[in-house]
VOSE-26522 format. One record per atom (N, C-alpha, C, CB): residue in three letters; x, y, z. Coordinates in pm, whole numbers, padded with zeros to 5 digits, always signed. Glycine has a CB too. Layout:
// residues N
ALAXYZ/...
//
This chain:
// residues 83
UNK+07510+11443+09683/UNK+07595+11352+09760/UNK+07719+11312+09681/UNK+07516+11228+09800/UNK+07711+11281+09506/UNK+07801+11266+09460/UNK+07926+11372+09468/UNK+07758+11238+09363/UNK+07885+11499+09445/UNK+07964+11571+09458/UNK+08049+11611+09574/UNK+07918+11638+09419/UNK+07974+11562+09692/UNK+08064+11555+09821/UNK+08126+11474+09815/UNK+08021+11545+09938/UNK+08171+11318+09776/UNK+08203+11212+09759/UNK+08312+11266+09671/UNK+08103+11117+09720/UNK+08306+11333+09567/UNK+08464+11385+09518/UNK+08540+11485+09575/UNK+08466+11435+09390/UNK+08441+11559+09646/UNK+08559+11680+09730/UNK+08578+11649+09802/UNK+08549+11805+09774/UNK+08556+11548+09909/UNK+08587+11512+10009/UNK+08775+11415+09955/UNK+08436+11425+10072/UNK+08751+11329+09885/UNK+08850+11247+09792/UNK+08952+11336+09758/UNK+08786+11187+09657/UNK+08921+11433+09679/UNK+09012+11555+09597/UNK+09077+11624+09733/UNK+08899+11689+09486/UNK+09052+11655+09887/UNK+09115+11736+09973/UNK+09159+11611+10030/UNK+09037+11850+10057/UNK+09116+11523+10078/UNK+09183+11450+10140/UNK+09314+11365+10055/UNK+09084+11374+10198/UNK+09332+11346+09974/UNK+09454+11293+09883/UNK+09572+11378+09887/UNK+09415+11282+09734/UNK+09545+11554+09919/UNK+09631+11616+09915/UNK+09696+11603+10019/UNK+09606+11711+09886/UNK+09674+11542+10082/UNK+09740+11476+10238/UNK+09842+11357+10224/UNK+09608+11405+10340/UNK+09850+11280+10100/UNK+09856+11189+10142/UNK+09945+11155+10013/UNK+09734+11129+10189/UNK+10087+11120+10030/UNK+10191+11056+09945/UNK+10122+10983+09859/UNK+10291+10973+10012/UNK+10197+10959+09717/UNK+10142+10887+09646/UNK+10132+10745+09608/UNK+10159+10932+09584/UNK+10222+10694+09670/UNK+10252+10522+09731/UNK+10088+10499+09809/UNK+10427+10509+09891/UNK+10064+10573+09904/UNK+09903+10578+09954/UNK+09854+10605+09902/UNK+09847+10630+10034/UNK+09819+10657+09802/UNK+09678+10712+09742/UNK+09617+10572+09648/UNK+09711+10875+09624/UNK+09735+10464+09591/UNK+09680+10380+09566/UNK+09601+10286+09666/UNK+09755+10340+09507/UNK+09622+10260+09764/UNK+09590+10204+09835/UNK+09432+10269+09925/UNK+09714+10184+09891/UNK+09461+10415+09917/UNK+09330+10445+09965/UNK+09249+10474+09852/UNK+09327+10556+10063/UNK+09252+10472+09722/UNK+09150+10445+09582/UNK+09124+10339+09611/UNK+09199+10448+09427/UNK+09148+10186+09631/UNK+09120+10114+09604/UNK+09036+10066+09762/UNK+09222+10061+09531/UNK+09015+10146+09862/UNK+08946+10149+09976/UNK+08780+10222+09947/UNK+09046+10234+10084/UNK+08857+10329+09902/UNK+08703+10414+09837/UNK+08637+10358+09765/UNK+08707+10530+09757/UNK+08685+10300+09658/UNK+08634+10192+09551/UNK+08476+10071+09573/UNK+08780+10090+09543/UNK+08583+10042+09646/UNK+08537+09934+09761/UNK+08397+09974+09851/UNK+08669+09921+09876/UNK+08439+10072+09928/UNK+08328+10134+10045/UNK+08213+10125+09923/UNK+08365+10332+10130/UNK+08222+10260+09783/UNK+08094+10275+09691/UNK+08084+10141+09623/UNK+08104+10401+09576/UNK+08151+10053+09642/UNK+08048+09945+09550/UNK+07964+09877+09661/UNK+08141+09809+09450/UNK+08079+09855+09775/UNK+07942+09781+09908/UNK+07834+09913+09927/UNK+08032+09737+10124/UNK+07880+10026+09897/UNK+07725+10080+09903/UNK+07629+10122+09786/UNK+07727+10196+09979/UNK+07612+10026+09723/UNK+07570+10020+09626/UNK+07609+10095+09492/UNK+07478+10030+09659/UNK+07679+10179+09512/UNK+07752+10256+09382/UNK+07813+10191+09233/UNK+07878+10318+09445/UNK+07725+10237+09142/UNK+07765+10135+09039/UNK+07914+10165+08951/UNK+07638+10130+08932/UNK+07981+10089+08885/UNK+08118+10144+08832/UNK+08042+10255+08719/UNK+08239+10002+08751/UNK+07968+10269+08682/UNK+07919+10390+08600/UNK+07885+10474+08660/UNK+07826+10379+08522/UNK+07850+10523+08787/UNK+07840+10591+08895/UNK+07947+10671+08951/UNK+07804+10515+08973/UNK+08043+10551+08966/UNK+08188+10600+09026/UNK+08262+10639+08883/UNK+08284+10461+09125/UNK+08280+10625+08773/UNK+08293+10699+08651/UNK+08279+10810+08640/UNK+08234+10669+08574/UNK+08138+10864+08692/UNK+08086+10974+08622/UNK+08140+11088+08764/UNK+07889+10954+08574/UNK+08117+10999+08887/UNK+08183+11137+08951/UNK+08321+11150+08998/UNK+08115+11173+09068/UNK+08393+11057+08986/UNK+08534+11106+08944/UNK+08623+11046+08815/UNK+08617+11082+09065/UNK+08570+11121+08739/UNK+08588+11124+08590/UNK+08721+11170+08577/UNK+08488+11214+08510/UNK+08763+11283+08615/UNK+08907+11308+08592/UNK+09003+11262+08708/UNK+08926+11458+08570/UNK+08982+11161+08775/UNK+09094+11116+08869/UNK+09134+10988+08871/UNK+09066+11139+08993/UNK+09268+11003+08780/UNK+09338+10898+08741/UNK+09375+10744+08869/UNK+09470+10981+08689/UNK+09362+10815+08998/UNK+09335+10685+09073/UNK+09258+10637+09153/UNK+09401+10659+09122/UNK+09163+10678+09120/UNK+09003+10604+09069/UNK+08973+10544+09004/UNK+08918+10645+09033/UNK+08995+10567+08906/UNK+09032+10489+08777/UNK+09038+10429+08757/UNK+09086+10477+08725/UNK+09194+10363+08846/UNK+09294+10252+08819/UNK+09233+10163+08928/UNK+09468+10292+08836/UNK+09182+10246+09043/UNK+09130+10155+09130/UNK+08997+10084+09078/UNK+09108+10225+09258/UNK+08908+10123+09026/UNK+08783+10071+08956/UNK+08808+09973+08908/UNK+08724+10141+08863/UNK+08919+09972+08760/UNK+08991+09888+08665/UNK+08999+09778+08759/UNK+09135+09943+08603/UNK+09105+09819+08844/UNK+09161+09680+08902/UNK+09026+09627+08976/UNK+09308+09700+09022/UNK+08919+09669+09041/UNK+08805+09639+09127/UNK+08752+09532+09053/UNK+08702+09755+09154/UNK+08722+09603+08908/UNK+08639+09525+08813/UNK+08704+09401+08742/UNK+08593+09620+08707/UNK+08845+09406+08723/UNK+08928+09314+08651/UNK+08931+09163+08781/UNK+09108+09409+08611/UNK+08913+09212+08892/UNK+08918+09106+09029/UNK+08784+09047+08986/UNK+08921+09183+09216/UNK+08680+09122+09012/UNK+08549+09097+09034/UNK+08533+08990+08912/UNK+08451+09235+09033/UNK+08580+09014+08759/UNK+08514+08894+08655/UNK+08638+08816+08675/UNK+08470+08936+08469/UNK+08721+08820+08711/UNK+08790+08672+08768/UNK+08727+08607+08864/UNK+08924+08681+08828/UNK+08665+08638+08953/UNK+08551+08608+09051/UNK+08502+08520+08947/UNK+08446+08735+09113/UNK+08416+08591+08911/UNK+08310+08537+08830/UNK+08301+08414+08771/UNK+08295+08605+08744/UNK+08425+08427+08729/UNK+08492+08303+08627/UNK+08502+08219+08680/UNK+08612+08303+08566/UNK+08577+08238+08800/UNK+08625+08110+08901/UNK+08493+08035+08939/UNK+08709+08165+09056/UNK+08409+08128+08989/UNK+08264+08088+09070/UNK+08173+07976+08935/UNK+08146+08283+09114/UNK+08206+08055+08819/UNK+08173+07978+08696/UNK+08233+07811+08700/UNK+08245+08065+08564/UNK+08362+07830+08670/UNK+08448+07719+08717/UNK+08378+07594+08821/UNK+08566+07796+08795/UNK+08308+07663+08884/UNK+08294+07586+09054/UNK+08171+07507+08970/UNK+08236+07714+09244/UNK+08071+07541+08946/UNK+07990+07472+08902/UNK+07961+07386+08763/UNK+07925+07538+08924/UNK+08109+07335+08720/UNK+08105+07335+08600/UNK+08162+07146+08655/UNK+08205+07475+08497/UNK+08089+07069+08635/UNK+08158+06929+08678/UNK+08205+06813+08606/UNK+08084+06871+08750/UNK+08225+06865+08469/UNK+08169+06814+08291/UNK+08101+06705+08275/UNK+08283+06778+08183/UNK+08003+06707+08312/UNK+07864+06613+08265/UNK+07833+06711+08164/UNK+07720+06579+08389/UNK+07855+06799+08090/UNK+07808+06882+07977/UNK+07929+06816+07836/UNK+07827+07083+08030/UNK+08043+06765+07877/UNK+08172+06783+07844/UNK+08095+06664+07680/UNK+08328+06718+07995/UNK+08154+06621+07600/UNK+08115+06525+07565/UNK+08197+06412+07545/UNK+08061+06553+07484/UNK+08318+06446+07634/UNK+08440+06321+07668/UNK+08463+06317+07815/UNK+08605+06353+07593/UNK+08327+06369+07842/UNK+08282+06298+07997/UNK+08301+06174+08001/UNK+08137+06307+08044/
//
């Protein structure tokens, strides 16, 4: 399945200007992580495609700002000690 998942990517891009291709990496990206696809997953099967890549990067660089923020949320400083 992985390997359909890159040829399918690799023919269909050749379609498609390169102003779009960022925008549809970062769609594909997306689809394999809501379907469970892990970023070591999406690594390994498109390993040589630089915007995949960039789309992952940026996926993952969003996602621990997430994180942080969500961190943030529960943080009310009753821990602080100039609470």
């Amino acid at each position: 399945m992985d390997a359909v998942i890159s040829e399918v990517w690799s023919e269909l891009k050749r379609y498609m200007n390169s102003v779009d291709r960022a925008d549809a990496a970062d769609t594909v990206v997306s689809v394999l992580i809501d379907n469970d696809y892990s970023a070591e997953d999406i690594r390994d099967v498109f390993r040589g495609d630089a915007d995949i890549k960039r789309a992952l990067a940026e996926y993952l660089d969003a996602d621990k700002i997430d994180e942080e923020e969500d961190d943030d949320d529960y943080l009310d400083g009753t821990d602080d000690p100039d609470y």
